[in-house]
C-alpha positions as CSV (number, residue, x, y, z in Angstrom):
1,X,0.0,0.0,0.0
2,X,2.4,3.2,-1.5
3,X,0.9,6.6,0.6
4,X,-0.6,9.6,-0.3
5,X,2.4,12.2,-1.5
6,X,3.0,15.3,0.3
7,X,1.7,17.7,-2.2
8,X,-1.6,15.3,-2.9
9,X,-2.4,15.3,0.5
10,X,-1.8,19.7,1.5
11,X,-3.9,20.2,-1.5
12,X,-6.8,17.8,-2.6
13,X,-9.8,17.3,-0.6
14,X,-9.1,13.7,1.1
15,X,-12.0,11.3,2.5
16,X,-10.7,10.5,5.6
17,X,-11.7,8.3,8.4
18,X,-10.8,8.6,11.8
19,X,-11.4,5.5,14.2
20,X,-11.5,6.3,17.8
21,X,-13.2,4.9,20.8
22,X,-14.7,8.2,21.3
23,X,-18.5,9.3,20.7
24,X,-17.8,12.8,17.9
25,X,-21.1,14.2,19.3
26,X,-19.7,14.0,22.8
27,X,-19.9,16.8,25.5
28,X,-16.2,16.2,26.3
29,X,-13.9,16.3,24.3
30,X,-10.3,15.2,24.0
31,X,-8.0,15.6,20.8
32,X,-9.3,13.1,18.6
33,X,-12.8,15.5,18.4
34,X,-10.4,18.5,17.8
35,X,-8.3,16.7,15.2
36,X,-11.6,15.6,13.2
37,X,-12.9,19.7,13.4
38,X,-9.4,20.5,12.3
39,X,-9.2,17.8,9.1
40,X,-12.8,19.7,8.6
41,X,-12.1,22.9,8.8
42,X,-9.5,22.2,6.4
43,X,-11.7,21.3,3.8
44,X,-11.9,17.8,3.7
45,X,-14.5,15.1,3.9
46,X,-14.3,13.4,7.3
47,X,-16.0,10.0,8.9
48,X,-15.4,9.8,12.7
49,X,-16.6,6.0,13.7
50,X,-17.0,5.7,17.4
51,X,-14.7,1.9,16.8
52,X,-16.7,-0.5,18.8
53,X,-19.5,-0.6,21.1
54,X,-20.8,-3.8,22.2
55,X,-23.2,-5.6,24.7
56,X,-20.3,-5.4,27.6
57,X,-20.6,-1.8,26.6
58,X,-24.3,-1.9,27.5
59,X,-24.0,-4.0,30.7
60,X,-21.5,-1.9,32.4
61,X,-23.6,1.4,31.4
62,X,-20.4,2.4,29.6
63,X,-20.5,7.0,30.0
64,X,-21.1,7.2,26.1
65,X,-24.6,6.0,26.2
66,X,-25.7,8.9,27.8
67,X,-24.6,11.7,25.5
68,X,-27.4,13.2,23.2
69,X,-28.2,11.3,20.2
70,X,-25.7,8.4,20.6
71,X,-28.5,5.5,20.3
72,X,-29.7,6.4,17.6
73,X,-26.5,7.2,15.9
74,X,-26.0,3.6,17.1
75,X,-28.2,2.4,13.9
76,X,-27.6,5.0,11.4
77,X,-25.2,7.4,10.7
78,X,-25.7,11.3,11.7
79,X,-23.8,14.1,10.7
80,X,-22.4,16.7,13.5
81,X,-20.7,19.8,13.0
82,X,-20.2,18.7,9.2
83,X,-18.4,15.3,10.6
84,X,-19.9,12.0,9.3
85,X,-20.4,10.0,12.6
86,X,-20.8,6.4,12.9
87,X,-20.9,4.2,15.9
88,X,-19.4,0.5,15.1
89,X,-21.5,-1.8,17.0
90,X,-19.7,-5.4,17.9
91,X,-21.3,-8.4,19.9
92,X,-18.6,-8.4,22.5
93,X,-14.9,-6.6,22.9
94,X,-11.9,-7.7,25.0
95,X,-11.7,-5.7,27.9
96,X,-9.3,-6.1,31.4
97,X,-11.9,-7.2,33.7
98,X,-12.1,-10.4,31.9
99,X,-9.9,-13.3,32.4
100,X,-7.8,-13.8,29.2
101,X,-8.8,-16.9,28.2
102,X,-12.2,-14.9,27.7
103,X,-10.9,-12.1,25.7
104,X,-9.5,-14.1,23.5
105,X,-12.2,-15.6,22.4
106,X,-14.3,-11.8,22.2
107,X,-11.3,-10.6,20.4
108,X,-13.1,-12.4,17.3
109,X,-16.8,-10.6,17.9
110,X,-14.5,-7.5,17.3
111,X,-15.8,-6.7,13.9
112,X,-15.9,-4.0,11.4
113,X,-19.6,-3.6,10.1
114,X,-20.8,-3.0,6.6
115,X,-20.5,1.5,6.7
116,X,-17.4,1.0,8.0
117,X,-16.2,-1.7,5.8
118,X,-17.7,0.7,3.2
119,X,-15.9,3.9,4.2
120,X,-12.2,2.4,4.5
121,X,-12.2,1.1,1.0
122,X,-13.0,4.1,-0.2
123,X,-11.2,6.5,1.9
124,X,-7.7,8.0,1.3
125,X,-6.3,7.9,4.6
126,X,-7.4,6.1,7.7
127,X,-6.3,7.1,11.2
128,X,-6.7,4.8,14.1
129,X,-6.5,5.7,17.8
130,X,-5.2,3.6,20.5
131,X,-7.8,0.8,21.7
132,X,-9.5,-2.2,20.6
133,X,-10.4,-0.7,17.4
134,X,-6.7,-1.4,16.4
135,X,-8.1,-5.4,15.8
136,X,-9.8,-3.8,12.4
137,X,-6.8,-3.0,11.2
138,X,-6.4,-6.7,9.0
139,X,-9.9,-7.4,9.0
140,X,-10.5,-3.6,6.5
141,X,-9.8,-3.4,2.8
142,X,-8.5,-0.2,1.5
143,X,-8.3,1.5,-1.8
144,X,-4.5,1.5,-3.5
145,X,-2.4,4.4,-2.7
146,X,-4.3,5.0,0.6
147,X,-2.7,5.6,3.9
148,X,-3.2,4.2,7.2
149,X,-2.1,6.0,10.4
150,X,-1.7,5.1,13.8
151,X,-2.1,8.2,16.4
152,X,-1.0,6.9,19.4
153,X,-3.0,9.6,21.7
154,X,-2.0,7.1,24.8
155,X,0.1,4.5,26.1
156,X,-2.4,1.0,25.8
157,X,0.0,-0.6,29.2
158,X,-0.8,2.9,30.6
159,X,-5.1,2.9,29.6
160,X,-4.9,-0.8,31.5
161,X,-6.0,-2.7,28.3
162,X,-6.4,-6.8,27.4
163,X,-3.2,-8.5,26.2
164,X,-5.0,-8.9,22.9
165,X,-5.2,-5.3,22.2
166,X,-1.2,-5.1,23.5
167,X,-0.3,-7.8,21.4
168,X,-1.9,-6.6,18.3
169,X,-0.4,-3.4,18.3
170,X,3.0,-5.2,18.5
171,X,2.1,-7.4,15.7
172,X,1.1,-4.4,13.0
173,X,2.7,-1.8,14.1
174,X,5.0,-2.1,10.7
175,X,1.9,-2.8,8.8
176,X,0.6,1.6,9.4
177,X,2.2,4.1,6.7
178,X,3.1,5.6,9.6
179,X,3.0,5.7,13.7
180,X,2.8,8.7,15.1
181,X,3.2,9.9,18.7
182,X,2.8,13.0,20.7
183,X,5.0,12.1,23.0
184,X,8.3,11.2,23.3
185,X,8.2,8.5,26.1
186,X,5.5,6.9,23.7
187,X,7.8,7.6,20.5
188,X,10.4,5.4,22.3
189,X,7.8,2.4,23.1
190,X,7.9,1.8,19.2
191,X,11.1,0.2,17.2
192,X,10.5,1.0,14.0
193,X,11.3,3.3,10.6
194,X,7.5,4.2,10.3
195,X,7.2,6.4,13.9
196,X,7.1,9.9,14.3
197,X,7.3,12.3,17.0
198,X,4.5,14.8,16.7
199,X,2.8,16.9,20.1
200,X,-0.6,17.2,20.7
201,X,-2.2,20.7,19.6
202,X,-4.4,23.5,20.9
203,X,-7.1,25.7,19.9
204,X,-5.0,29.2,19.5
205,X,-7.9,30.9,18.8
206,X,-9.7,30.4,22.2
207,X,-6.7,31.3,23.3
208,X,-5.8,34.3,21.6
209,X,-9.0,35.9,22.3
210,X,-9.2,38.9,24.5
211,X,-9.4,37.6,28.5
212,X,-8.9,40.8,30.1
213,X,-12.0,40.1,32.3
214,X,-10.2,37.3,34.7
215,X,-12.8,35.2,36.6
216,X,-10.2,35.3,39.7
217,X,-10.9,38.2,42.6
218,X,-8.3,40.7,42.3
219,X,-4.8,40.1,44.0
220,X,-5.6,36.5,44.3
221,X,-3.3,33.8,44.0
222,X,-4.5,31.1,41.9
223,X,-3.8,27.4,40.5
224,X,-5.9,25.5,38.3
225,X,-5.8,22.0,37.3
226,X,-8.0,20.7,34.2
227,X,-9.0,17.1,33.5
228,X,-11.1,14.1,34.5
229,X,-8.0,11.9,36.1
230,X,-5.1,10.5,37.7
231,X,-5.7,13.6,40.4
232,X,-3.2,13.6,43.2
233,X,-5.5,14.5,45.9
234,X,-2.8,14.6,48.5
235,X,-0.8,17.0,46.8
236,X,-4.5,19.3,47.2
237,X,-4.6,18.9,50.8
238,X,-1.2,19.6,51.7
239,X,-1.3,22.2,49.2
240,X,-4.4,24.0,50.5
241,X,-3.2,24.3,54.4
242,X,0.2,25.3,53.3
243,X,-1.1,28.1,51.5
244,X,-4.4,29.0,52.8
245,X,-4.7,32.4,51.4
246,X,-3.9,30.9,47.4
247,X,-7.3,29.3,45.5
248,X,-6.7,25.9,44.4
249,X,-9.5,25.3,41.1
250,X,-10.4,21.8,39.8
251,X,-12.4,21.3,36.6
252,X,-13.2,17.8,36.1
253,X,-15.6,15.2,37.8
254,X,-13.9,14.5,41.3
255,X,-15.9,14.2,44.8
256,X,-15.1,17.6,46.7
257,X,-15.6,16.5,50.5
258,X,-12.8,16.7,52.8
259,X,-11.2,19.3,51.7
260,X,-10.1,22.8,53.0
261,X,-12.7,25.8,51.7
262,X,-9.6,27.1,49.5
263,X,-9.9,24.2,47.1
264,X,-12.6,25.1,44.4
265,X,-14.0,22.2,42.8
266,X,-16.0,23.0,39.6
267,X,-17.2,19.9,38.0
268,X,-17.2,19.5,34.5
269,X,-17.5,22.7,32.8
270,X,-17.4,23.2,28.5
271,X,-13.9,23.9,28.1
272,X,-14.5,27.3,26.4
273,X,-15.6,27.9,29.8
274,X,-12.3,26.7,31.2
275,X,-9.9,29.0,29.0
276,X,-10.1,32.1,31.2
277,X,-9.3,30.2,34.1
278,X,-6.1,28.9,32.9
279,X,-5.1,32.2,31.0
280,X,-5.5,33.9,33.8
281,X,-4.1,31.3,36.4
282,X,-0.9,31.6,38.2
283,X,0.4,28.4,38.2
284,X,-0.6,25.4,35.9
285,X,-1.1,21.6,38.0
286,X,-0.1,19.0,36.4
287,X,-0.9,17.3,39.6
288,X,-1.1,13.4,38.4
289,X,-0.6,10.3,40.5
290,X,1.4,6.9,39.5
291,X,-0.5,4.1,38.8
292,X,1.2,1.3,36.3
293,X,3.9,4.1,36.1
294,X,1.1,6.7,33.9
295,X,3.1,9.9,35.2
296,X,6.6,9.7,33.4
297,X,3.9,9.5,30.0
298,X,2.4,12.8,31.0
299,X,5.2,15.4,30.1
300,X,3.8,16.4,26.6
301,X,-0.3,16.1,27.6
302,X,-3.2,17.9,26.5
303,X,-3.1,20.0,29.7
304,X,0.4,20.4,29.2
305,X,0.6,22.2,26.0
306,X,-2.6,24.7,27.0
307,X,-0.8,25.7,30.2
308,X,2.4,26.0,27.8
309,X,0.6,28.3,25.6
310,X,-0.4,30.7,28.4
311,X,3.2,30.9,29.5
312,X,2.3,29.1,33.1
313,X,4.2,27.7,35.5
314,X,3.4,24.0,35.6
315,X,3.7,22.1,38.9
316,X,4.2,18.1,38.1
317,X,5.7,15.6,40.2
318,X,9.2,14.8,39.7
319,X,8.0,10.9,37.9
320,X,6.8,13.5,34.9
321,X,9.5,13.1,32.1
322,X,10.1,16.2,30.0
323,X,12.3,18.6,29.0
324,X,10.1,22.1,29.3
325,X,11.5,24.6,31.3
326,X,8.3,25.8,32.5
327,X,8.0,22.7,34.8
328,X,8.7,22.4,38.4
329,X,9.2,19.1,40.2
330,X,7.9,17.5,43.7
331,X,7.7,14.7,45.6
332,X,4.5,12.7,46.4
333,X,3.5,13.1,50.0
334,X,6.5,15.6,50.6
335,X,5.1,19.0,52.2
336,X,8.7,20.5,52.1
337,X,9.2,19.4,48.5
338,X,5.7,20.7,47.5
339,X,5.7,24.2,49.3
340,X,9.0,24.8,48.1
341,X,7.7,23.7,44.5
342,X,4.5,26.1,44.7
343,X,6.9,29.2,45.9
344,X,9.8,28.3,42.9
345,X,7.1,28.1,40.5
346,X,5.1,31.5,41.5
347,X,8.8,33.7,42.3
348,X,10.4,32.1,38.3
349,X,10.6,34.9,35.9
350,X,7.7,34.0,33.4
351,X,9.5,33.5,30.2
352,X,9.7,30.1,29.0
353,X,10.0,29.2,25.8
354,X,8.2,26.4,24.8
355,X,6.4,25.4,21.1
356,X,3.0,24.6,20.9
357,X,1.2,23.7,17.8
358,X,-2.4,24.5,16.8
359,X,-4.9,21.3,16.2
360,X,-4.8,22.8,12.8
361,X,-0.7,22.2,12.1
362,X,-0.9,18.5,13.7
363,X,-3.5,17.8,11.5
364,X,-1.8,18.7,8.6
365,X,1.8,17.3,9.6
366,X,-0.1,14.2,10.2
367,X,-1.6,13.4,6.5
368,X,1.7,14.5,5.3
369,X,4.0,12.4,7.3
């Protein structure tokens, strides 16, 4: 399968497919929702296939049944926001609950149905995400001169997934046009020719947009964290009584008892809602714990590149692998370390130099590599 040349693929409208094992019409969204707007936006014709959804889905009331419109999606395909969205429904998946002897035997019921058959043959690049959904890959047929992509948006041995899903990564990782990871702790999980390093992106133009009204009270000290886990809650409490004057703000789904009045937790909010928070933060937290070693994979994250952007401060603990400058280190459970990591990070000069791409530049570095 020979790829898509460079010039082919900045200047003719593509069909492309993306395969993720998130729901496109989604209230949150992560980067594969902000890559699909951006291949868009760019002009070309885009299918976003929610990869598999099957009756272990159902049982365990998996989140995405509850977002608007996903059932019925579930049996036909619906357009959003100019995005062709179809939901890939399987009779069971492999998943780590299950003994392995079991998920082997679901790994077969992992199948690509007939509009997704349909739209890999005939698209001109096809980029898969990181999940089950990577068991399609030899069971699709695809039109000559096509590309396929892997996008690694996360570690599988990190997300906790089946041996089957490991092992099939392994075993057609040389079979993609090209692998491509954003970051480098990922980049280095892969040995092979086809891999590429390539950061997650932003949306500059929320951003860039005036801010001057900042939702903090004036003369405030204020840190925000944004996501939905891996939350170091004892990092918070030790945090809050250290500094009891400073506002600690969470945006995600986490519990809020127990903890001092100074730590603000928001629930989920739209993220356009969060970008005044974080422009106008004083400190970025990057405040993840260390299950199955997740942390050291966290140095180039989502959250990482929109505090980057807004020239924050980022507090991480020291397990967090990365090379930015705008990072400062503690130890878990260490109220020294961490006071003396809040005061470093609020007294540095804010200057850092760090690149950050827009969703629109990965996009296009990505159907070129």
């Amino acid at each position: 399968m020979s790829s898509l040349n460079t010039a082919e693929a900045t200047h003719k409208k593509l069909n492309i497919v993306i395969i993720s094992y998130h729901y496109f019409g989604s209230k949150k969204k992560a980067g594969f929702h902000f890559l699909a707007n951006a291949l868009n936006d760019m002009g070309h014709d885009v299918t976003f296939v929610t990869g598999f959804f099957s009756l272990l889905s159902i049982i365990r009331w998996d989140r995405r049944i509850k977002e608007e419109g996903f059932l019925i999606n579930l049996f036909k395909p619906k357009i959003i926001d100019g995005v062709t969205c179809i939901i890939n429904g399987t009779l069971f998946h492999p998943a780590a609950a299950l003994p392995n002897c079991i998920n082997e035997l679901f790994s077969r019921f992992v199948t690509p149905r007939r509009n997704l058959r349909k739209k890999c043959s005939n698209a001109d690049i096809v980029i898969f995400e990181s999940d089950p959904s990577l068991l399609y890959q030899n069971k699709l047929n695809y039109k000559e001169n096509s590309k396929t992509i892997y996008r690694v948006s996360d570690s599988l041995k990190m997300l906790g997934l089946p041996k089957q899903v490991l092992d099939i990564e392994k075993k057609i990782e040389n079979t993609f046009t090209s692998i491509s990871c954003p970051t480098k702790v990922i980049y280095d999980t892969f040995n092979t020719n086809n891999k590429t390093l390539l950061h997650h992106g932003i949306q500059k133009k929320l951003f860039d947009q005036d801010l001057s009204n900042s939702p903090y009270s004036q003369n405030s000290i204020n840190h925000v964290f944004i996501g939905n886990s891996y939350l170091d809650f004892d990092f918070l409490e030790i945090a809050a009584k250290s500094f009891p004057s400073h506002k600690f703000h969470i945006f995600g789904s986490f519990a809020s008892s127990k903890y001092p009045e100074n730590v603000i937790f928001h629930g989920y909010k739209p993220f356009t809602a969060l970008v005044p928070y974080i422009k106008n933060a004083d400190t970025g937290l990057h405040i993840v714990t260390n299950e199955n070693n997740v942390a050291e994979s966290l140095g180039d994250s989502l959250k990482v590149h929109q505090y980057s952007y807004c020239n924050l401060p980022i507090i991480a603990p020291a397990p967090v692998k990365t090379d930015r400058s705008n990072f400062f280190k503690y130890e878990y459970q260490n109220e020294k370390s961490i006071i003396d990591c809040i005061n470093n990070a609020l007294n540095s000069p804010k200057n850092f130099i760090n690149q950050v791409h827009d969703w629109k530049e990965v996009a296009q570095k990505l159907i070129e590599g």
